[in-house]
Steps between C-alpha positions, in 0.01 A plus 500: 500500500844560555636278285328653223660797571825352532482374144378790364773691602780287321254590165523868565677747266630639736687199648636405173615819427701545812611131461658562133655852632644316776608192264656740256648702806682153640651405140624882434676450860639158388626621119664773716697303765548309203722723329658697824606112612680452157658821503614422843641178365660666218687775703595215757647301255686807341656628816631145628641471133641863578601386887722176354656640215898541555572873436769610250747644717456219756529227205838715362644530849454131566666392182804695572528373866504151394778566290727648742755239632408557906284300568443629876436845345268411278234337722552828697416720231217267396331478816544910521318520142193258570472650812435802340260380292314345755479873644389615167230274482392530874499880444318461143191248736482773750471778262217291332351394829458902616425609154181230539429618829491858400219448257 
């Protein structure tokens, strides 16, 4: 007897209703995380393109170290200018660190 009634709840509307709103509940979830994961990629992929580029002024000042005939004060004021873009970016992570934080 209760198998009978096993099977004939599986026939039900009512199960099959609440099985295609929960069907059509788990692939709206998926197309979602779908699109938020390639957005995330997309951003990602922007910001490390953003994060490597050389900036002007760094690329400018460079060029005009390299041409200056001393050599032991040009590494100095090298290492003083990527070291200062290393801050840069370390400050530009933190800031977008505690802006994601804050949300």
């Amino acid at each position: 007897m209760l198998r009978f009634k096993r099977k004939n709840f599986f026939k039900t509307i009512n199960f099959k209703i609440a099985l295609v709103f929960a069907l059509l509940l788990l692939i709206t979830l998926e197309i979602v995380g779908a699109i938020f994961v390639k957005q995330l990629e997309s951003k990602n992929i922007q910001d490390f393109k953003q994060s490597v580029q050389i900036p002007t002024y760094i690329d400018n000042s460079l060029s005009e170290q390299l041409t200056v005939s001393s050599t032991r004060k040009a590494n100095g004021q090298i290492r003083m200018l990527m070291k200062s873009k290393l801050l840069t970016a370390k400050e530009q992570f933190v800031g977008r660190v505690m802006l994601m934080i804050s949300q």
